[in-house]
Each structure stands twice: as C-alpha cells, then as structure tokens.
N, C-alpha and C positions, 0 to 999 in steps of 0.2 A: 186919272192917269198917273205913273208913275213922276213922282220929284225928279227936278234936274240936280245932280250931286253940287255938292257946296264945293267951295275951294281948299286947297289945302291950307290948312292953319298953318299959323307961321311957326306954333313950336308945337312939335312931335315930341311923344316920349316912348319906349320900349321896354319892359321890364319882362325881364327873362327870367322865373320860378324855376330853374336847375335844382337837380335832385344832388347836386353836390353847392352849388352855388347860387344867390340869388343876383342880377343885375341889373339896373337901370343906365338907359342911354337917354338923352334929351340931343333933340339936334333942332334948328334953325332952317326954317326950307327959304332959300330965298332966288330967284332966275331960277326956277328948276332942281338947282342943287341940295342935297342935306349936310347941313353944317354942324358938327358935332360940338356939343357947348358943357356937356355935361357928363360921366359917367360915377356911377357907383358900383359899387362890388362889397355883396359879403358874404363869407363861406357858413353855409347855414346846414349842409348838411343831409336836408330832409331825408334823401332814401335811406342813412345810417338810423332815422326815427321809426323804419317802420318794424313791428314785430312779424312774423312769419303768417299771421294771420292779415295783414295787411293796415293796420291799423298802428296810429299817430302816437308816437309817445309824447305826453304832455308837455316835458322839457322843449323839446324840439319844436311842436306848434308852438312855443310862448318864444322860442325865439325867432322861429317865423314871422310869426306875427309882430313884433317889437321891429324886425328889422323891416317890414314893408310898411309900418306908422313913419318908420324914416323917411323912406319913399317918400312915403304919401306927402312929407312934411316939403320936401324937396321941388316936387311936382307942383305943389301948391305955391310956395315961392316962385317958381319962371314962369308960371302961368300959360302950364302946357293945356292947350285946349284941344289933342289930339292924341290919344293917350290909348295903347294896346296891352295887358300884362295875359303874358301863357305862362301856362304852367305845362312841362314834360312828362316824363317820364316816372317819376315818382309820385306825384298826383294821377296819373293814368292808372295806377296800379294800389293805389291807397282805396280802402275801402270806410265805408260812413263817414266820408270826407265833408257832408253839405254843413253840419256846423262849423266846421274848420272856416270853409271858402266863405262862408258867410261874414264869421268875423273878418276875413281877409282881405275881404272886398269892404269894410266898413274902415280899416286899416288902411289901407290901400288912397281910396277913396273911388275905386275904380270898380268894373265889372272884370272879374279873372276868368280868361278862357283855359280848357283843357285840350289839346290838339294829340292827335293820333300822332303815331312815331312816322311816317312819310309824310305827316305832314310838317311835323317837327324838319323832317330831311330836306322839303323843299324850301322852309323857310331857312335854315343851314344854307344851301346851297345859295340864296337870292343874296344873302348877304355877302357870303366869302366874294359868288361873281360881282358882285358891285361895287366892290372896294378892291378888286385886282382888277390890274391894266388886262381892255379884251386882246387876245390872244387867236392863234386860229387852233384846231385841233381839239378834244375832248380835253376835258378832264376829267380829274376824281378826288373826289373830295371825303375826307374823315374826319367826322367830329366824334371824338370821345365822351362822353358826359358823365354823370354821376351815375345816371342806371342805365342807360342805352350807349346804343352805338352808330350812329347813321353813314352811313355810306353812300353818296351820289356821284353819277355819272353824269357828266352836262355837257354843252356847248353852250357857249359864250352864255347867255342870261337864261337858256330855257332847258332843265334839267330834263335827263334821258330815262334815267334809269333810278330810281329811290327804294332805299331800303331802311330797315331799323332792327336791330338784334338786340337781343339783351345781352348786351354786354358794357358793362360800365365802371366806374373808376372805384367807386364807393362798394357795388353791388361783391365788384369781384377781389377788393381789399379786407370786406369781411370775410369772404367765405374760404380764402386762401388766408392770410396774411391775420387776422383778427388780433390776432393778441402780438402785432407787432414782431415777428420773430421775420425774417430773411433769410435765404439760403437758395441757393440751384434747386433741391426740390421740389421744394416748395412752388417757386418760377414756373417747371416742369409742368406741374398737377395743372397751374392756373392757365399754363400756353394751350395745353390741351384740351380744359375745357372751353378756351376762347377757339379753339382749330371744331373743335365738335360742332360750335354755333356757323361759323362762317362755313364751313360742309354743302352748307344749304342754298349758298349765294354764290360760290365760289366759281362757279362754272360759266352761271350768266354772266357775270364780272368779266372773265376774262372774253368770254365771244364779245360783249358788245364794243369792250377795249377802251384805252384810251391814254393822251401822250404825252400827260402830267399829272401828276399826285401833291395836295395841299393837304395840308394840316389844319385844324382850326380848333380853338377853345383852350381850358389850360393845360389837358394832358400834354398836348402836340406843343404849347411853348416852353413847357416847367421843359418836356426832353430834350428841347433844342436848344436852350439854357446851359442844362445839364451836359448835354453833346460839347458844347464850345467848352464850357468849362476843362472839359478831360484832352479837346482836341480844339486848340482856339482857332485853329485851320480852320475849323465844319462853318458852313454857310446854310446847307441843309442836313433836315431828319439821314441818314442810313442807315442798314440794316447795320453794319459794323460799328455806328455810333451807337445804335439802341443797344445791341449786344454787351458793347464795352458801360454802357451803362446798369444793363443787370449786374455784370461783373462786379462793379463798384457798390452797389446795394446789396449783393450777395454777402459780399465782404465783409460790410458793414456790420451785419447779423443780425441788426434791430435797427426800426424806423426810427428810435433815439439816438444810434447812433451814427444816422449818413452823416457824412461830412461833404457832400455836395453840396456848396451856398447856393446853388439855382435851385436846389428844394428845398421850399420853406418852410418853416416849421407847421404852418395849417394844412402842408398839402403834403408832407409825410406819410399819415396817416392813410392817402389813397394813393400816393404815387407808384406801389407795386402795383395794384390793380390795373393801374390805367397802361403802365410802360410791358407788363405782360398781354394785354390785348392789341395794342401797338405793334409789337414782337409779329403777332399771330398773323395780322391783318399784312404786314409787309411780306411774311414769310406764305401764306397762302394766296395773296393775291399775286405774288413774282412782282413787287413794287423795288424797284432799286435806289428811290430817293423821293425826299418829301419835303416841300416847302412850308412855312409856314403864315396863313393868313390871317390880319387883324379881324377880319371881317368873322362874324359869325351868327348867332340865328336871332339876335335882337336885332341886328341892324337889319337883315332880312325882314324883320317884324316894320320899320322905318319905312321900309320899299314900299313892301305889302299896302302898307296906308297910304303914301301916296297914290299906287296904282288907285285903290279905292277908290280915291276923290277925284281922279282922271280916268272914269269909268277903263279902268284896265283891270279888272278886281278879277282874281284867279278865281272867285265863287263861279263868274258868270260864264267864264269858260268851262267849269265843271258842271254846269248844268247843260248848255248847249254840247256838252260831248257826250253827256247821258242821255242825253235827249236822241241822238243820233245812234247811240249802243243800242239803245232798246226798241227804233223804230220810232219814236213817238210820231202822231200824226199833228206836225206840225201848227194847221192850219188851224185845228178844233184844240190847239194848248191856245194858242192868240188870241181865238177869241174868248175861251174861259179867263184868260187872264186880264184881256180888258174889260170883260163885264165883273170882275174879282175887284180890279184897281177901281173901278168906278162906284163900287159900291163902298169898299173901303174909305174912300172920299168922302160918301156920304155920311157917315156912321164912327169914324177916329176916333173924330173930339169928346163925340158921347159915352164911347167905350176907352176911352183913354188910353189908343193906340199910337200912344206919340214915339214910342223906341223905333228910329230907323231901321232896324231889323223886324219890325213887325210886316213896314210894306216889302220890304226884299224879300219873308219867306212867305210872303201870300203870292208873292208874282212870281217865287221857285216852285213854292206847290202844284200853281195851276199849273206851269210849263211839264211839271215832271207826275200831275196825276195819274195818267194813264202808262207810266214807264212796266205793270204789273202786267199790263196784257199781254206783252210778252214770253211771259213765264205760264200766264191761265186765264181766261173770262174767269173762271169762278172763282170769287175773291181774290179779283186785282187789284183791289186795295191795300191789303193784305201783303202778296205779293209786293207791291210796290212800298209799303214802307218797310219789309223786310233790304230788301236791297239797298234804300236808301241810309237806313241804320248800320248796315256793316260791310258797304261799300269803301273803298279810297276815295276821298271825294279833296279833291287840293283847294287849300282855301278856307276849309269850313273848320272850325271850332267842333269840338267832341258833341258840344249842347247847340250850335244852330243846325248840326246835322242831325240832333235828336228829334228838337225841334216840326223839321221839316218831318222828318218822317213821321211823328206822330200826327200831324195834320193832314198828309196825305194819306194816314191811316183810318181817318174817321171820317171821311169825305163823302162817302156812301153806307146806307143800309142803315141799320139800326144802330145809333150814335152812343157809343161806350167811351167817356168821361174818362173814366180809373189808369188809362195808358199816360194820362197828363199830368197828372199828379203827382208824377215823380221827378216833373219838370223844375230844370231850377230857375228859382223866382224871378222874376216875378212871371214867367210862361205859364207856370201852374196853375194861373189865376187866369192870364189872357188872355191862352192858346185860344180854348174853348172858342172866341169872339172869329179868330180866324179861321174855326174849323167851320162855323155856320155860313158865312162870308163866300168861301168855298162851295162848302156843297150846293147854295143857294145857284153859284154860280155857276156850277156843274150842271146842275138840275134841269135850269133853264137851257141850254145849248145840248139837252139829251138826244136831240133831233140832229144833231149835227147840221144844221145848217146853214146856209154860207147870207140868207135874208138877215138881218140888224135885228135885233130886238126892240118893240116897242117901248117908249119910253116907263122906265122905271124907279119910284123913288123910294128910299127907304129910311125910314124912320127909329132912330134904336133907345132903348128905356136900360138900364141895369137888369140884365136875365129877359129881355121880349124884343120884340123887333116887330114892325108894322112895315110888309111890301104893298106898294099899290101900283097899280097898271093902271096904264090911261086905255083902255077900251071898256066898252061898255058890258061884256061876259064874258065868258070860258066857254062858248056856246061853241067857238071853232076851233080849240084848243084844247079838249076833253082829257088828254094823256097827261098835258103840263095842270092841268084845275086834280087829276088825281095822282101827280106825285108830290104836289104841295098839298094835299089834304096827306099823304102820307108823311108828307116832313114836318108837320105839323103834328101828328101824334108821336113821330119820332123825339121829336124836340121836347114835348109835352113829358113825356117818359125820363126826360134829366132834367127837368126842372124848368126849363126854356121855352117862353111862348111864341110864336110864332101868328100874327094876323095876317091874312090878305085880305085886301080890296080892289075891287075895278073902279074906274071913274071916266 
C-alpha cells in the first residue's frame, strides 16, 4: 500500500530557470510558517540564447550552467534537503535540450522540472497569494517573464482562471527594440503585437472579472521604480505612469542612453519589451492600477512542497478531477490500484524503484487507466494517454505527465517499448518496470469484480518476473490462465520474461 508522506524538511529550496532570469529561494519551515533565509538572482538570459530554430547557443548554456554550479554550491552549504528547480518558458520551447538538462541537473545537484505555461501561472499565482494579506474579492494577477506572460484570475489561495501568452520581456526586446534603438514607433509596432496576443483572452478576462490587479516579477518592479522616479507620489503601477514612462525611454532613443536609475544597466536591454506589454495588458484588459507583489512563482514552488508533504499536493487533485471528467469507474481504479501498490511493494527493491515518484505514478496510472473509454473501447489506451499528454493537468511537471501517459499507454495489448525511450532518465530505463506492474494489475481485475483476489506473490529478477497464486489450477479461471499465457508471449516479444505458478 501506499507510503505515509514524510514531514516537511526543515530547509526548502526553490530555484526558478527564467528565460530572462535564473533564482534561487531557500526558506526555513518552522510551526507551519516559511522563513525566507536565503535568495540569489542572476540574469542569465537563456531565451536571448535561443536561435530561430530553437536551439541553445553555447555561450548562454555555459553560463547557465556556471550560474546553477553556484546554486548547487549554495544549496549544499544550508543543507536544504527539500529542493524543487523548474524551468519556464524558454526551456518549454528550446529544442535538443536533454544534454543541456543533463549537465544541469549534475550542476545543480538537483533533478530540473519543465512545467507547462498554466502551470507556471498557477505556481505565479500561489506564491503572489501567500505572501499578500487575504483580502475578499478576486484578483488578477500578471507576471511578466522573459518569454511568456501569465495572467491569473484567483480568489484568496485557489486560482479561477490561468493563462500564459507568449509574450515576454526578452522575446519582445529582440524582436522590436534588438539593436537597442527607442522611439514611439517602435513602442507602437510592439503594443500591437502584445494587443494581437491578448485578443484571445481578452473577453474571458473581463466576464469572469475581478477587484484588484498585482504585479509580480522584475518587469512590474523595474516600472514601478521607474513610475516613482518620474512621479515620487505613485504608490502604484498606472496606466499614466507606464505611459510617462515610454515617454521617458522614447526620448531617451537608446537603451544606453535612459537615464532612469530604477533601470539598470542588465535590465535595459529588455525593459522595452516588458513595459510595451505592460502598456498592452492594462490598456486591453481596462486595468486602472496595479500593485506590486514580493511574491512570485519560486515562492509558489515553497508552497507547492509543503502542500506535498501535507498530503495537499495539487497532482492528487488533478487526477481525482480527471477521474470525474471522463466518468472513470471509480470502484474498478481502487482496486487496480491496490493490487498495483501491492505488487509494487513486492518487487521495488529488486527493480530499484526507490524514486518517490515511481509509487505516485503507478497509483496515478491505475486511478486514470481507463479515462480513454470515454472517448472509444477501441484503443482506450491509446486514447487515454493521448489526453493525458496534452491535457492541463496543475501540479504536474512537463516529464511526470509524460511519464504518466506513457504508462497508461502501454498497459494493454501488445507491449511497444520505443514510446519510453525518449523518457528523461532515468524513466527511460524504469518506466518499463511500471508498465508490467500495471497491466499485470489490470489483467487480473478484467472481470471487474468486487470478490478479493487470492493471494498473490511476486517475485522480480532484472528483465523476468515469477507470479505465483496460491490455488492449486486455472481449472476455474480459464480467461485469467489465457490472458497470462498471452502476456507472457507479449512480454516475451520485448525481451521480458514473465513465469507463473499455482501452489
């Protein structure tokens, strides 16, 4: 059966891969609370690295990489033994990234997640709400970043409404502004292509509403900086402060030559980009002022792991709401999944399934195998890791929701290997162990029925597996003695033995 979760460690870390910025947070959990003890920052850049083909220019991975050995070097010193590093938006989009992430996770000293842009948003949002006082009424929340934009609509700690545009500080500094020149036109070209993005969200934004606007990350502080600078009155973002702030940069003509002190000289370089989407986002959403919060999507990553460890983990609510989207029949996930968990117990140590994440996605697979029959009997497996591959799923990493899918993909029929191997490691090697785990446990419960299974034990070798049943034949069980003679030559066909016995 499933582990009871461990406690929370007493020092968490966060490290935030921005495609304009890299950050680490270290904080202290002590009565409940997160005690911030630590932060670093350093402007790395990545999405300015990528070429149009999507691919790392080697400068920019080497300084990538130098600045997360820092990390790593930091991390090792406080002796955080609860440790999350994502990567956004410019790794979402970078392509032959796995040698990159490899060295970086050896730099690091960490495993690096990749997270979808809503899911980036809801981690945005967890943090801004957790480090602002609750409040009644909605908010809305904008974090700027290097390549994206997220946008959340929330109440108090449970967000409504998530989005993620491409529009970012870096993305839209190059493509307007590159060679550093300033002017109204220029502004002009880039408000427009920020208004063409937001076109598409603009509507729902304003129905579902809401009766504050936050800021978060460094576009929304460098302008509010900036704002007080030109206006030491302003307390918040306006639409007349951002304005008087183009004005000022306009003027200026080149990013060498603002003379605004709240822009500094590393963030020059993207601060048209970010304060023209700014611009965009106030002017088509009808925002008339915008606060600015400390809080932003690393410290939402700090939450995130606490819920974790107090079974409050936003995975398990993504699965129990899938579970419910697609009909699952409850009863018959239960019990694949306790005959799943129980085998897994049996069988870990010998297959060296000691990563926590191996029993969470053996007890998400079982719960979510049959989510495909909603779509077709015929090849609902199929179905079903379709959906789960390019679903929203909040909570999950880009690779535990590949993960998942891939094992829900191979769970039945005849067992194709090749969809795993693009898994990043060590999955590539392990999935496999989960996938047989599954279908063994699928297999047996084909009958849907609600009788216990006689007791079963299993025995595992590297690539074989020995199941034995305590009865003395298959003489009353003929459907289950011929779908293990077929999973047996299934197996047999990737390389994988498979023995039974009665006793």
């Amino acid at each position: 059966m499933s582990r009871n979760p461990p406690r929370v460690p007493d020092v968490l870390a966060a490290v935030d891969l921005g495609s304009n910025s890299f950050h680490l947070v270290v904080a202290r959990y002590r009565d409940g609370q997160l005690i911030v003890i630590d932060r670093m920052r350093e402007m790395v850049r990545l999405a300015a690295g990528l070429d149009e083909d999507g691919r790392l220019d080697k400068d920019v991975a080497n300084r990538a990489l130098a600045c997360l050995a820092r990390f790593g070097q930091r991390l090792s010193d406080v002796h955080a033994n609860g440790v999350r590093a994502v990567g956004t938006s410019a790794l979402r989009v970078a392509r032959r990234t796995q040698s990159f992430l490899t060295r970086a996770r050896e730099a690091l000293g960490h495993p690096i997640e990749i997270v979808a842009g809503r899911e980036e948003a809801r981690l945005i949002y967890s943090g801004v709400a957790h480090t602002l006082p609750a409040e009644p009424g909605k908010r809305l929340v904008v974090d700027i970043g290097g390549g994206s934009t997220e946008l959340i609509i929330g109440q108090k700690l449970e967000p409504l409404q998530l989005e993620s545009v491409k529009l970012g500080c870096v993305a839209m500094s190059q493509r307007f502004f590159e060679d550093g020149k300033l002017s109204h036109k220029r502004f002009e070209r880039a408000r427009l292509a920020a208004r063409q993005e937001l076109e598409a969200i603009k509507s729902t934004y304003q129905r579902v509403g809401w009766d504050q606007a936050v800021g978060s990350s460094g576009t929304a502080r460098a302008l509010l900086d900036a704002q007080r600078e030109l206006d030491p009155q302003s307390t918040v973002i306006t639409r007349e402060g951002i304005e008087a702030v183009i004005e000022s940069l306009a003027a200026a003509g080149h990013t060498g030559a603002i003379r605004l002190a709240a822009i500094t000289e590393e963030r020059r370089g993207v601060i048209a980009g970010g304060v023209a989407v700014l611009a965009e986002v106030f002017a088509q959403l009808g925002i008339r002022q915008m606060r600015v919060a400390e809080g932003a999507m690393r410290e939402g990553l700090l939450y995130d792991m606490v819920g974790r460890y107090q079974q409050e983990d936003a995975r398990e609510r993504t699965v129990h709401s899938m579970q419910q989207r697609y009909h699952v029949d409850l009863a018959q996930a239960a019990r694949v999944e306790q005959t799943a968990l129980r085998f897994f117990n049996q069988v870990s140590e010998r297959w060296k399934l000691d990563d926590p994440l191996a029993e969470l996605v053996l007890g998400w697979a079982a719960r979510l195998h049959e989510i495909g029959l909603d779509v077709a009997h015929s090849g609902y497996h199929r179905h079903g890791a379709y959906l789960l591959e390019n679903a929203d799923m909040p909570g999950f990493a880009r690779d535990e929701q590949q993960l998942l899918a891939r094992v829900v993909g191979a769970h039945r029929r005849k067992l194709d290997l090749a969809p795993l191997e693009d898994l990043v490691p060590p999955w590539d090697q392990l999935a496999v162990y989960l996938v047989v785990i599954l279908r063994l446990a699928v297999l047996l419960h084909r009958s849907r029925s609600e009788t216990p299974l006689l007791p079963i034990q299993l025995t595992a070798r590297p690539r074989s597996l020995d199941l034995e049943f305590r009865l003395h034949s298959f003489r009353d069980q003929p459907l289950t003695a011929a779908d293990l003679n077929d999973e047996i030559d299934f197996l047999r066909a990737r390389g994988l033995r498979l023995r039974v016995f009665t006793s």
